[in-house]
C-alpha positions as CSV (number, residue, x, y, z in Angstrom):
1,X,2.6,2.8,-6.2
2,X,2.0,6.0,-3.8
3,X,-0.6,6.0,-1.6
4,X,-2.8,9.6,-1.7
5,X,-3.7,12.1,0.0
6,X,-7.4,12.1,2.1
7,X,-9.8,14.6,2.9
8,X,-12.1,14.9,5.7
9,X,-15.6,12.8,5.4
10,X,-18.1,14.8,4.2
11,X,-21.7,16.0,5.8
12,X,-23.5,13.8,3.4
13,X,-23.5,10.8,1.2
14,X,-25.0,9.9,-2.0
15,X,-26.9,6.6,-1.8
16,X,-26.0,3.2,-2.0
17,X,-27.6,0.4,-3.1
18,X,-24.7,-2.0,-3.8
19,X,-24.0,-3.5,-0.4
20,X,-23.9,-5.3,1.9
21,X,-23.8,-9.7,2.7
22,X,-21.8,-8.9,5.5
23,X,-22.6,-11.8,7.4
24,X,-23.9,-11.7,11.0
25,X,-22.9,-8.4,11.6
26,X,-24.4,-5.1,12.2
27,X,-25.6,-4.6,8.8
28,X,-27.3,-1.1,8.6
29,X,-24.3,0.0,10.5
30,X,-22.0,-1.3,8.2
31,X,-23.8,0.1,5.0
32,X,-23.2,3.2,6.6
33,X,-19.9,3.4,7.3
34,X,-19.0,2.5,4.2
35,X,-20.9,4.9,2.7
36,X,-19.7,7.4,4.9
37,X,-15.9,5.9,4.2
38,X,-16.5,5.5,0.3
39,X,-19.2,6.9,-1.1
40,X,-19.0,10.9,0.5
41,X,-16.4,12.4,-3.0
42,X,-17.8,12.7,-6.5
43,X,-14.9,11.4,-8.3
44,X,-14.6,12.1,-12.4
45,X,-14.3,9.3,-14.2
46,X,-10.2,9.0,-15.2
47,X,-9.9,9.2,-19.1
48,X,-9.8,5.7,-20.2
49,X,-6.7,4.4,-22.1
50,X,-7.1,1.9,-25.0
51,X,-4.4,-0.5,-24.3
52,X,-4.3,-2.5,-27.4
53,X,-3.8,-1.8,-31.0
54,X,-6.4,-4.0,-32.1
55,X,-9.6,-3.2,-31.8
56,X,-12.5,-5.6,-30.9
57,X,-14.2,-6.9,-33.9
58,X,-15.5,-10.5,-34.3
59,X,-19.1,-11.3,-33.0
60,X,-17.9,-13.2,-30.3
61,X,-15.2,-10.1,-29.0
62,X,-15.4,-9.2,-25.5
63,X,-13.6,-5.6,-24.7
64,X,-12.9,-6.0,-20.7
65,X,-12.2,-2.9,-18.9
66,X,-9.3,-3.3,-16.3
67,X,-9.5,-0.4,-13.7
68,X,-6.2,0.8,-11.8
69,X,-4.4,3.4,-11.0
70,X,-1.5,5.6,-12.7
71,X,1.7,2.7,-13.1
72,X,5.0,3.7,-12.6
73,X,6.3,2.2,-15.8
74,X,3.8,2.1,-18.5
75,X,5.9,0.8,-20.9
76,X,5.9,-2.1,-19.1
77,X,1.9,-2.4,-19.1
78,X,1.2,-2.0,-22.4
79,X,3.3,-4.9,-23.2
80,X,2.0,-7.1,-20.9
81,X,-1.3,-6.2,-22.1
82,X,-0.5,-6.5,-26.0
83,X,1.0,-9.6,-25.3
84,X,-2.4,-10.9,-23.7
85,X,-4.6,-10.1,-26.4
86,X,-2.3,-11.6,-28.7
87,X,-2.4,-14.9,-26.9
88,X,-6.4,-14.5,-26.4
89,X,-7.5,-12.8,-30.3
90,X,-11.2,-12.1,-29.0
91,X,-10.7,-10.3,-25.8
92,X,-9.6,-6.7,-26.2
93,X,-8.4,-4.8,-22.9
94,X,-9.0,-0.8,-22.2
95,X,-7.1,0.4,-18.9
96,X,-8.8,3.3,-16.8
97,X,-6.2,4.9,-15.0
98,X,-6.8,6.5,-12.2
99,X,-4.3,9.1,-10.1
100,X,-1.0,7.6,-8.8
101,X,-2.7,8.1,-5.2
102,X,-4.2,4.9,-4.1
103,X,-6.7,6.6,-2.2
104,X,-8.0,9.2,-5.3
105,X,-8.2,5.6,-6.5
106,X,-10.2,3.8,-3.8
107,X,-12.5,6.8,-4.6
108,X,-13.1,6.3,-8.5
109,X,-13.3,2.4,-8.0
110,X,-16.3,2.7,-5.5
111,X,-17.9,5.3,-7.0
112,X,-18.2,3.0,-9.9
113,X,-18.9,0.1,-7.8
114,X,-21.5,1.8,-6.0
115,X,-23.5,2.8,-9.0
116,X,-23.3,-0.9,-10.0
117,X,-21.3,0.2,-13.2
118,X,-21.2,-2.8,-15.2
119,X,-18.5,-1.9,-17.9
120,X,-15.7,-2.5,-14.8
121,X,-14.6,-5.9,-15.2
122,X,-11.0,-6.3,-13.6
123,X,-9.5,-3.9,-11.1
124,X,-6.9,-3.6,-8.5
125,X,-7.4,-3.9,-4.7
126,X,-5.6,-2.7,-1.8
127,X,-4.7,-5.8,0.5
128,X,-6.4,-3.6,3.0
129,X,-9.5,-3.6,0.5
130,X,-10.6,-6.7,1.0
131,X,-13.2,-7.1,4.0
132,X,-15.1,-3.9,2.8
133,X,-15.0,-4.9,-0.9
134,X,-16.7,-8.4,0.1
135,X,-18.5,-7.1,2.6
136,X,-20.4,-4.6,0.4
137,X,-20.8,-7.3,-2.2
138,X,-18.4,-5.6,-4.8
139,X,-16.0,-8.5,-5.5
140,X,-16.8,-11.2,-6.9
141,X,-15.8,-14.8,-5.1
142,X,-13.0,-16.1,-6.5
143,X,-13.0,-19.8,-4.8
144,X,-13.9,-21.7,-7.7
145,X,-11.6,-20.1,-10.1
146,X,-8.7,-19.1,-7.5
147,X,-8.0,-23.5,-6.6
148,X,-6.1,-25.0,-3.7
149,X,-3.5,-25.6,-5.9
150,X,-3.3,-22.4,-7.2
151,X,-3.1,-21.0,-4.0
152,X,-0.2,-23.0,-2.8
153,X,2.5,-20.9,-5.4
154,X,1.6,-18.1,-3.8
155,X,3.3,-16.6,-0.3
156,X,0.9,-17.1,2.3
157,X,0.6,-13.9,3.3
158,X,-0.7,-12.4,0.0
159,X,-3.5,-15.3,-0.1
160,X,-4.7,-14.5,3.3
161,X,-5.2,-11.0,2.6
162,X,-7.5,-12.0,0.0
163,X,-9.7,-14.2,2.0
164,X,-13.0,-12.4,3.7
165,X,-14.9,-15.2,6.1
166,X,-15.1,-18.5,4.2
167,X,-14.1,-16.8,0.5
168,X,-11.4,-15.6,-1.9
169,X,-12.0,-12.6,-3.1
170,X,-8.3,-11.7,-4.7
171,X,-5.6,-13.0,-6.5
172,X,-2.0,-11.4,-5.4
173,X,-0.3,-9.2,-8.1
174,X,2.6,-8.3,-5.8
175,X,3.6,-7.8,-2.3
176,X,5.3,-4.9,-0.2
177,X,6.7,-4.2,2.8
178,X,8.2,-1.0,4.1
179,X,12.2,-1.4,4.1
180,X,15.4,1.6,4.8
181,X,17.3,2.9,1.8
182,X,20.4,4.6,3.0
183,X,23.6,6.0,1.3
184,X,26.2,3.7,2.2
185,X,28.7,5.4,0.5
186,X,28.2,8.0,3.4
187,X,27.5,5.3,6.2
188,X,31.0,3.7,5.0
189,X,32.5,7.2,4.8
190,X,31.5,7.6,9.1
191,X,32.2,4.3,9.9
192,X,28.9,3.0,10.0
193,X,26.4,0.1,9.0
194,X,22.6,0.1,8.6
195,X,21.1,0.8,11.6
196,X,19.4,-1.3,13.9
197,X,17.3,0.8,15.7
198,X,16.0,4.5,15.4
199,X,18.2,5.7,17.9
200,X,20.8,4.6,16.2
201,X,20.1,5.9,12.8
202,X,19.3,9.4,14.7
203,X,22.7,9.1,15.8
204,X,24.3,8.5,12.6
205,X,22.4,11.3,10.7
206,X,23.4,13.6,13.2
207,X,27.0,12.7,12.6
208,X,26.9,12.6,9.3
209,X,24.8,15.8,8.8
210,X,27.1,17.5,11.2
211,X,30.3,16.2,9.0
212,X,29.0,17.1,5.2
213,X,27.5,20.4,6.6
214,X,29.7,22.3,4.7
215,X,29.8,20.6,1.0
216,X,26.1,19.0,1.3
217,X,24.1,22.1,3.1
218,X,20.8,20.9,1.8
219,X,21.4,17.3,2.7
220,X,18.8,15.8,5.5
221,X,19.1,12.6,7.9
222,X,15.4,11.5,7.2
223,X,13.0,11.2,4.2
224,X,9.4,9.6,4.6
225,X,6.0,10.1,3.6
226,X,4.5,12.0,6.8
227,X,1.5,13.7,5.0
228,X,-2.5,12.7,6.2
229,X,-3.0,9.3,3.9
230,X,-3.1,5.8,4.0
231,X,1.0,6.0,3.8
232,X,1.1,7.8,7.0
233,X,-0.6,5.2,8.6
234,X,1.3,2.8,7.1
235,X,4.9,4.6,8.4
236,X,3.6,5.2,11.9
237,X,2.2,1.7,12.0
238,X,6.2,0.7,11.7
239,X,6.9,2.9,14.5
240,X,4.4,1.6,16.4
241,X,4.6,-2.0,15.9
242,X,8.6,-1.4,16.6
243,X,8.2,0.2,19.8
244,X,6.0,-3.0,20.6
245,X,2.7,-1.3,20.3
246,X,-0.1,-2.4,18.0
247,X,-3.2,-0.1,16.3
248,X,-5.7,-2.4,17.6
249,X,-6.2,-5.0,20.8
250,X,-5.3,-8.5,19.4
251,X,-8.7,-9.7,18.6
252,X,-9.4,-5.9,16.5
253,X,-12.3,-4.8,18.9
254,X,-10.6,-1.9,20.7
255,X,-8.4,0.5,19.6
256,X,-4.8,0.9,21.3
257,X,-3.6,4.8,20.9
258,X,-2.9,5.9,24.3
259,X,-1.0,2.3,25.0
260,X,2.5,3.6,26.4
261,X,4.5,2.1,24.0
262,X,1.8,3.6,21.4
263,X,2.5,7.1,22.7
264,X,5.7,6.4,23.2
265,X,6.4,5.6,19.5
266,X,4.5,8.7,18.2
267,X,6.6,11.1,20.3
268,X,9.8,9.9,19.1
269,X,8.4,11.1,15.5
270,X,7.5,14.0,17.0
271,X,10.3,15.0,18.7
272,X,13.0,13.2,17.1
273,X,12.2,13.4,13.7
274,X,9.7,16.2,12.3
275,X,12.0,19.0,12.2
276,X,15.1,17.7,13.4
277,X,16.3,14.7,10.6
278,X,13.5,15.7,8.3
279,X,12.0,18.9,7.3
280,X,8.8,19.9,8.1
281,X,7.8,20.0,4.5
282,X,8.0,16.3,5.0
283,X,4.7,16.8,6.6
284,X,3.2,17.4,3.3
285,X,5.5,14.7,1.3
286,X,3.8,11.1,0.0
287,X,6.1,8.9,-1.5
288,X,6.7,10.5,-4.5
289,X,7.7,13.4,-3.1
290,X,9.9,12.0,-0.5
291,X,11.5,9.5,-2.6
292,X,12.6,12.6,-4.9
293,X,14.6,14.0,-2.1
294,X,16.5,10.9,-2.0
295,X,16.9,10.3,-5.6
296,X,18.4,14.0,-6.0
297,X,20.7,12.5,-2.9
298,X,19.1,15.4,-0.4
299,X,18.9,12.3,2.3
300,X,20.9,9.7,4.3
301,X,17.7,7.4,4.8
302,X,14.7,6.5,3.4
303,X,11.7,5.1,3.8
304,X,10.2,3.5,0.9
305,X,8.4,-0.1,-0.7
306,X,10.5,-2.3,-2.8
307,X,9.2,-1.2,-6.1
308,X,12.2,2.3,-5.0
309,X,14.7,0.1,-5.5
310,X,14.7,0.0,-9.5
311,X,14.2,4.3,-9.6
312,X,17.1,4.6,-7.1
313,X,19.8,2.2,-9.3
314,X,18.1,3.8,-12.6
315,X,20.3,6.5,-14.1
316,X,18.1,7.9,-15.5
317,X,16.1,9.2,-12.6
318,X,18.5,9.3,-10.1
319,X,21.5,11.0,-9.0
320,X,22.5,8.6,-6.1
321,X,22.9,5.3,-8.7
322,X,25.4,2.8,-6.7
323,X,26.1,4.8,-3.8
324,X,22.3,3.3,-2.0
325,X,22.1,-0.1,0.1
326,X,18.8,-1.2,1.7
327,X,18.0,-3.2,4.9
328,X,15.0,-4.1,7.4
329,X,13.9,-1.0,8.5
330,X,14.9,-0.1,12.9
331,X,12.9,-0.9,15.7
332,X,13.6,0.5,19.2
333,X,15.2,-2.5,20.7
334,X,17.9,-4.9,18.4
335,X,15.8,-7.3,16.7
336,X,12.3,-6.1,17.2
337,X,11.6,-3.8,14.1
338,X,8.2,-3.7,12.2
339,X,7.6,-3.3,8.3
340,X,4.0,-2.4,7.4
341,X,2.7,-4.8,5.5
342,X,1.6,-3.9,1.3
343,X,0.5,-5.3,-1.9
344,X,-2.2,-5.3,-4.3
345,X,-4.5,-8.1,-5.9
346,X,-6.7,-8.6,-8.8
347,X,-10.2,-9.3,-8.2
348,X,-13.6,-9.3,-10.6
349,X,-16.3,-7.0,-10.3
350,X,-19.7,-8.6,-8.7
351,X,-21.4,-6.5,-12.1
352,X,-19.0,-7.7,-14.6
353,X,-20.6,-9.4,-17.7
354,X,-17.5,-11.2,-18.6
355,X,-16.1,-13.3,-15.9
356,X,-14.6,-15.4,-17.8
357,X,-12.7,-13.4,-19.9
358,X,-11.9,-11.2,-16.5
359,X,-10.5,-14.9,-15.1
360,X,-8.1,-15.6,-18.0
361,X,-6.5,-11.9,-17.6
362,X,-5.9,-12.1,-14.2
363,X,-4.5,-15.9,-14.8
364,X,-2.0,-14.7,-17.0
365,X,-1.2,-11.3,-15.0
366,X,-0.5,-13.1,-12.1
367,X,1.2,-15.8,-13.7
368,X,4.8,-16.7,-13.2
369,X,6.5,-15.4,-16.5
370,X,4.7,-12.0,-15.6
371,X,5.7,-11.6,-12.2
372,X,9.5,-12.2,-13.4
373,X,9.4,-9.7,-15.9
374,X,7.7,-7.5,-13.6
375,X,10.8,-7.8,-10.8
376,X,12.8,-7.6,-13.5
377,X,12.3,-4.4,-15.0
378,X,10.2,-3.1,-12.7
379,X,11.6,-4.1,-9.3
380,X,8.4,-5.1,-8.4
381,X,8.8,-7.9,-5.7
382,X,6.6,-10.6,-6.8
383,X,4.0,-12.4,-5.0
384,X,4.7,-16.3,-5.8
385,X,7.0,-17.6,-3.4
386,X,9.3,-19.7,-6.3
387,X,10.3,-16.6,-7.9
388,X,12.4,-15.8,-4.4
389,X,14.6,-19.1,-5.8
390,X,14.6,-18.1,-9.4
391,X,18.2,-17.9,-10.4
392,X,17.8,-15.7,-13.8
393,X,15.4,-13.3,-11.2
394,X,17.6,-13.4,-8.5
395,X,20.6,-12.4,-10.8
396,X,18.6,-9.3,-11.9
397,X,17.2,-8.0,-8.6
398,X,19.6,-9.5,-6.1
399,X,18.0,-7.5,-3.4
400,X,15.0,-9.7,-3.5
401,X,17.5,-12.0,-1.3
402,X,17.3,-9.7,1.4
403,X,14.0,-8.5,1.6
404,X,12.0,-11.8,0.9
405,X,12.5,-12.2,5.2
406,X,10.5,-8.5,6.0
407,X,8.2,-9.7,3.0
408,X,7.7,-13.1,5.0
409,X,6.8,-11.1,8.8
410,X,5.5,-7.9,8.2
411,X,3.2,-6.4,9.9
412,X,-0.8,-6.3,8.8
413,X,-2.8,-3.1,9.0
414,X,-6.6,-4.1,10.7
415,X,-8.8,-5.8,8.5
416,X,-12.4,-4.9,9.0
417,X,-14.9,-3.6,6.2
418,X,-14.8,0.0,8.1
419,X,-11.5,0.1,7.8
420,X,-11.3,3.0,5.4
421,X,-13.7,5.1,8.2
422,X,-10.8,3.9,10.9
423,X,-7.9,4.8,8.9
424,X,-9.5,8.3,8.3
425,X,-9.5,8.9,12.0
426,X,-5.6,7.4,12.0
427,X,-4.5,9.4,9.9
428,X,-6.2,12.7,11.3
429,X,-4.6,11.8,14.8
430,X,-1.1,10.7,13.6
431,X,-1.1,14.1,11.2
432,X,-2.2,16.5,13.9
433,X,0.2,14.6,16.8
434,X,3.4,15.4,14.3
435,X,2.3,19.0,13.1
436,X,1.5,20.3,16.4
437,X,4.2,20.6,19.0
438,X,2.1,21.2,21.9
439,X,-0.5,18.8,21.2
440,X,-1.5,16.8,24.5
441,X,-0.8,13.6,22.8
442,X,-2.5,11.3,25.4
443,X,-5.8,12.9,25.1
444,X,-5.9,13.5,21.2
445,X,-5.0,9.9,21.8
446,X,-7.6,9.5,24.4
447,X,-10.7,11.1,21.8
448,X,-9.6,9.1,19.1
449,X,-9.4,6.0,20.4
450,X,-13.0,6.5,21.5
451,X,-13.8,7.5,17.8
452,X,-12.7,3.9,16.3
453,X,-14.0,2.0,19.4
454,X,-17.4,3.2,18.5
455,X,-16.8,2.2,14.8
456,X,-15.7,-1.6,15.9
457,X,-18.8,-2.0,17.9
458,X,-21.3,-1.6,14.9
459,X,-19.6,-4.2,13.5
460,X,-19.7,-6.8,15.9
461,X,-21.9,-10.2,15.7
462,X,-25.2,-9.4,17.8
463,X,-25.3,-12.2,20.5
């Protein structure tokens, strides 16, 4: 799924009562950056969609309501859900869908949480979700459902991102990573193979541009999300992290902006790509809208999650079907590149009346015949490591070979319950540092990594 598109906080907040066990930290100041960070839109409730044909009946029916955002093939969700409540007769399930935009749907999933709304029962969380979900005491601990055992299947990545202090707080759904589609018919055309770093790929869009100039005019070297949301920070984090830079110190207590490297990362965009391998309309393109360019084959590269793969070999909806390969996306020196690090898991609402019922959904959504069918049609790449060895998967999405090593190493975005309230201030400095040409980088740099410095401190443990 996309991630959306963010507005600035606003003046005031409604109030909260819903939070917070964060333990041993600063806890006003915590309760109010996540009011600030959560609570500051009035979101309307997303029409709910009945997801079964059977309505709830029986005394002992439960109807749970399983919150998520817009899928990308709903086909595919319905039958999954049909075939749960025919394996579980009682339970009925009604989807709320909100907007494709993951952050228009971190909006309507706290508004709800906030207000304590005890009709949610299942939902969907960002990996980056987790500290601020727990935190605030929206999720429900999963530890004595979510076993040892049960853990072990699952790639140890996508576990840890569910963990907040000594507790589980989601199961993994799926995992992403941030990988380089490119046409390698063209790239075979010039001579070339998928690039190892940027400069390299800036060479070889140039040369192929400059070559296919007259019979593709519209086609472009570069297409990525670059517009202010969580996806921007997510892109620039892979720049970043390439050019050997980080977001935050080590031990996530100071941010790390004007760092060379940092700066040094964020100027290549500027320079080298805004305006030059991509448009400037990029500026205002999210992943849907970029990966359209490349569908209609208006790009050499692109940056995208693995879920692209299936739309860019589906004939249906695209126009380059065959002619795409995908690698590891470049760093700036030959074997150090970054991918930003993605997924979603299931977790319960704290307010839920049916946890149990909640459980056995998420049991058999996670579980292993689901995921398969998921990567199968869907392309989605699955979060339980013996699905990487499945032959029957691995003959259907063969590119699950190459990406399961950037699914092992890529790179996490910080975890703290302000996060949301830090990535606003990200994405504000990465989207003004790219639109504006003369922007002193260093000290927009300078201000904002004063901004999220101040955010860390409420949050550390008082001595």
């Amino acid at each position: 799924m996309a991630c959306g598109s963010r507005t600035d906080l606003c003046a005031t907040a409604p109030r909260s009562d819903a939070i917070c066990h964060a333990p041993r930290a600063s806890t006003t100041a915590i309760c109010l950056l996540l009011i600030l960070a959560t609570f500051c839109w009035s979101v309307p409730d997303a029409p709910a969609q009945p997801s079964t044909d059977r309505p709830a009946s029986s005394a002992h029916s439960v109807t749970l309501r399983f919150v998520s955002w817009k899928p990308d093939h709903p086909r595919l969700w319905d039958e999954a859900i049909k075939q749960f409540t025919k394996a579980h007769p009682h339970i009925s399930v009604v989807r709320e869908l909100a907007p494709h935009s993951s952050t228009a749907y971190h909006d309507l999933l706290t508004q709800k949480l906030k207000n304590r709304d005890a009709t949610v029962d299942v939902f969907f969380m960002d990996v980056i979700w987790v500290p601020e979900f727990a935190a605030a005491g929206w999720a429900r601990p999963l530890d004595g459902r979510f076993s040892s055992t049960m853990r072990e299947e699952f790639l140890p990545a996508t576990v840890a991102v569910g963990r907040y202090g000594e507790h589980f707080y989601g199961v993994p759904s799926r995992i992403d990573a941030g990988l380089l589609y490119y046409r390698k018919d063209l790239l075979t055309k010039y001579g070339f193979t998928a690039p190892a770093t940027w400069e390299e790929l800036v060479h070889q869009a140039e040369q192929i541009l400059a070559g296919e100039r007259q019979a593709h005019p519209t086609l472009r070297g570069y297409s990525a999300p670059f517009k202010q949301y969580e996806g921007l920070v997510c892109h620039m984090l892979e720049f970043i992290a390439g050019h050997g830079g980080a977001l935050l110190t080590a031990d996530g207590t100071k941010s790390t902006l004007t760092a060379p490297e940092t700066l040094a990362a964020v100027q290549f965009v500027r320079d080298r790509i805004i305006g030059r391998l991509a448009p400037r309309a990029a500026l205002t393109y999210q992943e849907p809208e970029s990966l359209s360019v490349f569908l209609q084959g208006h790009a050499v590269f692109h940056r995208n999650w693995p879920y692209a793969w299936e739309l860019v070999n589906n004939e249906t909806r695209s126009t380059v079907v065959g002619k795409v390969a995908v690698a590891p996306l470049p760093g700036f020196a030959p074997g150090r590149n970054a991918a930003a690090l993605g997924g979603w898991l299931y977790g319960i609402s704290t307010y839920s009346q049916h946890p149990d019922e909640a459980w056995a959904l998420i049991e058999f959504l996670s579980g292993h015949a689901m995921q398969k069918r998921f990567a199968q049609e869907a392309g989605i790449a699955p979060s339980r490591a013996a699905l990487f060895s499945d032959a029957d998967l691995l003959a259907a999405a063969p590119q699950l070979r190459n990406h399961f090593a950037v699914l092992q190493s890529a790179t996490a975005r910080p975890r703290s319950p302000v996060y949301p309230a830090v990535s606003h201030l990200l994405q504000r400095y990465f989207s003004r540092a790219l639109a504006i040409d003369h922007l002193d980088l260093a000290r927009e740099a300078a201000l904002t990594d004063a901004h999220i410095d101040r955010l860390l401190a409420l949050t550390r443990t008082a001595p």
